[in-house]
N, C-alpha and C positions, 0 to 999 in steps of 0.2 A: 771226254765223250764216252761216257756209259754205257753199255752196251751197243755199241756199232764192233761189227765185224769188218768192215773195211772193204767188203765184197761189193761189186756192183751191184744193182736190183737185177731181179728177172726182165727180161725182154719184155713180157706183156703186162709189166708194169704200171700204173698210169699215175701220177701225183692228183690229189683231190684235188676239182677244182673249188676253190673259197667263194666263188661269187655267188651272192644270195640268191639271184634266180637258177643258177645249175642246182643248190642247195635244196630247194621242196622239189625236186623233180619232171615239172615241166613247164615247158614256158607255151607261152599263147603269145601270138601276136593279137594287136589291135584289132584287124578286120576277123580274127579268129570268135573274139570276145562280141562282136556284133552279128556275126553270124549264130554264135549260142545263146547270146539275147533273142535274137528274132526266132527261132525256133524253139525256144522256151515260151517264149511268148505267145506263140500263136499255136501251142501244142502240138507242133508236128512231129514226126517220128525220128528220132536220133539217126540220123546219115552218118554213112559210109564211107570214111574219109576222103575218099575221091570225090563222092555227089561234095561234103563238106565244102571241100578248095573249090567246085566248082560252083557252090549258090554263093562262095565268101566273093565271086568276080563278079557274080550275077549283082550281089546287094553294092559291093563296091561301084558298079556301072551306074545303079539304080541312084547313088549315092552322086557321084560326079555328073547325071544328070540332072539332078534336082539342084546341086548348086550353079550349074551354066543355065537351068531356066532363073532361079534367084536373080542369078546376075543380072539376065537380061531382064526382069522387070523393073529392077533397080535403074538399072538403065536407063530404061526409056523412063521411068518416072520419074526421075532425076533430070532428064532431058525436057520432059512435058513442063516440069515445077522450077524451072533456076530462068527460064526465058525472061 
């Protein structure tokens, strides 16, 4: 072992971590990634991390209503067409 001094690390040490997304430096989440679509999209003004998290719950809501109306159309057309 070549050069090791046999000393412990310093205290505020941290071992790199190897996993490729700590690696480029930041991670996004999913509803992160649709939220910088849709105001990229629609040219709006780059928000403020906080407005961000809160239009990410807004589009998220927006998002989980549109599939419980899906559902329900299915639904009943599914219901209207199988009699």
């Amino acid at each position: 072992m070549a050069g090791t001094t046999g000393r412990m690390q310093p205290s505020g040490f941290r071992a790199p971590d190897l996993h490729p997304a700590a690696r480029c430096g930041t991670q996004i989440s999913v509803l992160n990634f649709f939220v910088r679509i849709f105001v990229n999209t629609f040219g709006i003004t780059q928000p403020a991390p906080g407005t961000e998290a809160r239009a990410g719950r807004f589009i998220a809501l927006m998002l989980t209503g549109l599939l419980v109306l899906l559902a329900a159309v299915a639904s009943l057309l599914r219901a209207a067409f199988v009699r």
